[in-house]
C-alpha positions as CSV (number, residue, x, y, z in Angstrom):
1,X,0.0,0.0,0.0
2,X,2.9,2.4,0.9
3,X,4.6,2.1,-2.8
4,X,1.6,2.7,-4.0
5,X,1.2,5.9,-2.7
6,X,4.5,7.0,-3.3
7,X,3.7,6.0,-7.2
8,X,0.8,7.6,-7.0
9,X,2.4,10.8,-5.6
10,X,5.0,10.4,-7.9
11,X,2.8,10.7,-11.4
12,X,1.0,13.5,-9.8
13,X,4.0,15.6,-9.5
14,X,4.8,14.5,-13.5
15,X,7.5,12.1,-13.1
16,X,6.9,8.0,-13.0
17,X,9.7,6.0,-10.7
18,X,10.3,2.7,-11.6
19,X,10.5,0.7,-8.9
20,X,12.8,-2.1,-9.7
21,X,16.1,0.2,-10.6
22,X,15.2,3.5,-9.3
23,X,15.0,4.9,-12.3
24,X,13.2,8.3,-12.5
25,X,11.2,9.1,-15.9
26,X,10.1,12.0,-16.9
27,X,6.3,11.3,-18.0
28,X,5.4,12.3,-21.4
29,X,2.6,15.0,-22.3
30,X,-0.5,14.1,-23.9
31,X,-0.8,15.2,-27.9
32,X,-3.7,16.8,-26.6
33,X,-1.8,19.3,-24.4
34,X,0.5,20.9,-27.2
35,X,-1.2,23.9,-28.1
36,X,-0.8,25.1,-32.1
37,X,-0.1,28.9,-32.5
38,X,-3.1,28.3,-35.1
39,X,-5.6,28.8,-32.2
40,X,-4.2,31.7,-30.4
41,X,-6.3,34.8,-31.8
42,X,-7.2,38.3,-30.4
43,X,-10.1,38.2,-27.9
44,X,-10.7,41.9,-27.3
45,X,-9.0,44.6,-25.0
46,X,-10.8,44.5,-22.0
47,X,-8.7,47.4,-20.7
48,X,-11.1,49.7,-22.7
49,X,-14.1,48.9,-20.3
50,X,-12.0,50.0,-17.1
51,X,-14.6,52.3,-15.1
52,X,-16.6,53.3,-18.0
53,X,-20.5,54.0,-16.4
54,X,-23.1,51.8,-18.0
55,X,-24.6,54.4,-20.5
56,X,-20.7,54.5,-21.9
57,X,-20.4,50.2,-21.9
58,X,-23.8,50.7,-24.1
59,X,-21.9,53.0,-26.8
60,X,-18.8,50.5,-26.5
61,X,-20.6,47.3,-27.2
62,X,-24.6,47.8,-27.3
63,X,-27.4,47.2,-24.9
64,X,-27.3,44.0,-22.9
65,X,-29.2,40.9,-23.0
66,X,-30.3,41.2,-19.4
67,X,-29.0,43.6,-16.4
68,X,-29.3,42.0,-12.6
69,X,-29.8,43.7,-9.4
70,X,-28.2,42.3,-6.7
71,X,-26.2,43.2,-3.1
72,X,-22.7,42.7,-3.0
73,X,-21.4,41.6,-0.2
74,X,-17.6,42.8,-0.1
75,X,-14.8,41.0,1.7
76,X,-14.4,44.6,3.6
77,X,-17.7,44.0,5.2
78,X,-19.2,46.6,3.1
79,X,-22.7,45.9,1.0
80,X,-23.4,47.5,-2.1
81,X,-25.6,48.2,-4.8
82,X,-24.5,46.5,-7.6
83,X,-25.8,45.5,-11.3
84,X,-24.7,42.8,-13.5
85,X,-24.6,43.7,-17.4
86,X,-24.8,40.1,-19.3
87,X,-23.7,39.7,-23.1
88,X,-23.0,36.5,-25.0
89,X,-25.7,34.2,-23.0
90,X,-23.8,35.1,-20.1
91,X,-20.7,34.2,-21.1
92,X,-19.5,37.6,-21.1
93,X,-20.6,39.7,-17.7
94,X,-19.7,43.9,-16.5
95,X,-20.1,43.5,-12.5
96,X,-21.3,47.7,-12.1
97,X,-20.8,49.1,-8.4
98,X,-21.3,52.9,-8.1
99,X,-21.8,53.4,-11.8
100,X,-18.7,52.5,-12.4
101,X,-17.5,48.6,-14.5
102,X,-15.5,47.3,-11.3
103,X,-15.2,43.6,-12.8
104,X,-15.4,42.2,-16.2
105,X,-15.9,37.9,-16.4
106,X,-15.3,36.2,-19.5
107,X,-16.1,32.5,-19.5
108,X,-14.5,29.8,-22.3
109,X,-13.1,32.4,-24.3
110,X,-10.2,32.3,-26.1
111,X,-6.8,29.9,-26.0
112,X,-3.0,31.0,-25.8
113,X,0.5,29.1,-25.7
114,X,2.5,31.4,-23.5
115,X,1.6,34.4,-20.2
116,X,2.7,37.2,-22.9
117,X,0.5,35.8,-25.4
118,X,-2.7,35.3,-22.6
119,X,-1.7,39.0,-21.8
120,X,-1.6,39.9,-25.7
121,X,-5.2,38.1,-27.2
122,X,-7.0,40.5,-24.1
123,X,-5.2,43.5,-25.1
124,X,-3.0,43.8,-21.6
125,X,0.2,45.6,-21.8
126,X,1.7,44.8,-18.1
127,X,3.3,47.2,-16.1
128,X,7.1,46.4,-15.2
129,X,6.2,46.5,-11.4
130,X,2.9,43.8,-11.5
131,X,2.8,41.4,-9.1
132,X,2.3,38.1,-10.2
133,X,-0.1,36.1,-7.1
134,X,-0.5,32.8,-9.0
135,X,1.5,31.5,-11.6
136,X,1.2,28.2,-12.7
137,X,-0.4,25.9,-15.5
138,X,-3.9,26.1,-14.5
139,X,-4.2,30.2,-12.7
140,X,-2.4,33.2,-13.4
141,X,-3.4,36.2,-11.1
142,X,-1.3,38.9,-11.6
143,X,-2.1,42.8,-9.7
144,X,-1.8,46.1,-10.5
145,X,-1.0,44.4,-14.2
146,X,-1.7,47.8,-15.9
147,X,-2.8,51.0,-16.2
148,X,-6.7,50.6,-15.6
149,X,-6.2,46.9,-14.2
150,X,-5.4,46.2,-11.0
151,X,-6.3,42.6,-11.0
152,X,-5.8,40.4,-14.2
153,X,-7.1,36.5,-13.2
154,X,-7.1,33.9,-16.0
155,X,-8.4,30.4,-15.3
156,X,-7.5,27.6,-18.3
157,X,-8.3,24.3,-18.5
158,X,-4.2,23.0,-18.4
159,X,-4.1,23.0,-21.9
160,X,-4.3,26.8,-22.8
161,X,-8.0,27.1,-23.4
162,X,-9.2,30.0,-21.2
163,X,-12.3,28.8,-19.3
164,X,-12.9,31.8,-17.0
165,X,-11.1,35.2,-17.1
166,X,-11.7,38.3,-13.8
167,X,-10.7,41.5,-15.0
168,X,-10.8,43.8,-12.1
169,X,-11.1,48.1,-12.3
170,X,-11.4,48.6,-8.8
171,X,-10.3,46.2,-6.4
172,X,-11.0,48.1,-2.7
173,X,-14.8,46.7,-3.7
174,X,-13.2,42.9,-3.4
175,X,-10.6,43.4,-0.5
């Protein structure tokens, strides 16, 4: 049972030990994973929609498919008004707090090969000085990214597909 775990531990982490030598393999990656450069395409720059009130997220991109009341409850305790804008079936969403876009989501849009190139296809030029919260295969969560951005938050699948994407405007609303 113990080996087993240690196997099982071991292929997690990406690397197969073969018990009988020692040997450590690395394990191979799936055709599936490798991404073509084919797929990668602009999405749209989501910088433009930083703050803008609803009346100028109208002019940018037309009326929305349906607008949501709602409470927010902050993280700082706080509770406001807020309105959701939804485009694209929901797939595309403008959180509004104080008349003000505070938060675009993007869900299963886009794919990319590389962090510049996830940066590039939503129009993000980073800032030398971001912070970079997450970095991995799955997350990247980078802050004050841009000018406009404080909070950039993809979420892929693994194998570059972008299933969800937080743009923040104004963070003091989520800390």
């Amino acid at each position: 049972m113990g080996s087993l775990c240690v196997s099982v531990a071991c292929l997690v982490a990406g690397i197969i030990v073969n018990s009988q030598n020692s040997q450590i393999v690395a394990a191979e990656q799936p055709e599936q994973q490798k991404l073509s450069k084919q797929e990668s395409k602009f999405v749209m720059d989501v910088t433009q929609f930083s703050l803008k009130t609803p009346s100028e997220l109208t002019k940018l991109i037309g009326e929305s498919e349906s607008v949501n009341e709602w409470e927010f409850s902050s993280p700082n305790g706080n509770k406001y008004k807020a309105k959701t804008y939804s485009y694209e079936n929901g797939n595309k969403e403008f959180l509004v707090i104080d008349n003000k876009v505070v938060r675009l989501t993007l869900n299963e849009t886009g794919f990319y090969t590389s962090t510049r190139e996830a940066l590039e296809i939503f129009g993000v030029k980073p800032n030398p000085e971001f912070i970079a919260k997450v970095d991995n295969d799955l997350t990247m969560r980078y802050l004050n990214i841009s000018e406009g951005v404080d909070e950039f938050w993809l979420i892929s699948d693994g194998k570059g597909k972008v299933t969800t994407l937080k743009v923040t405007y104004d963070k003091s609303y989520f800390e």
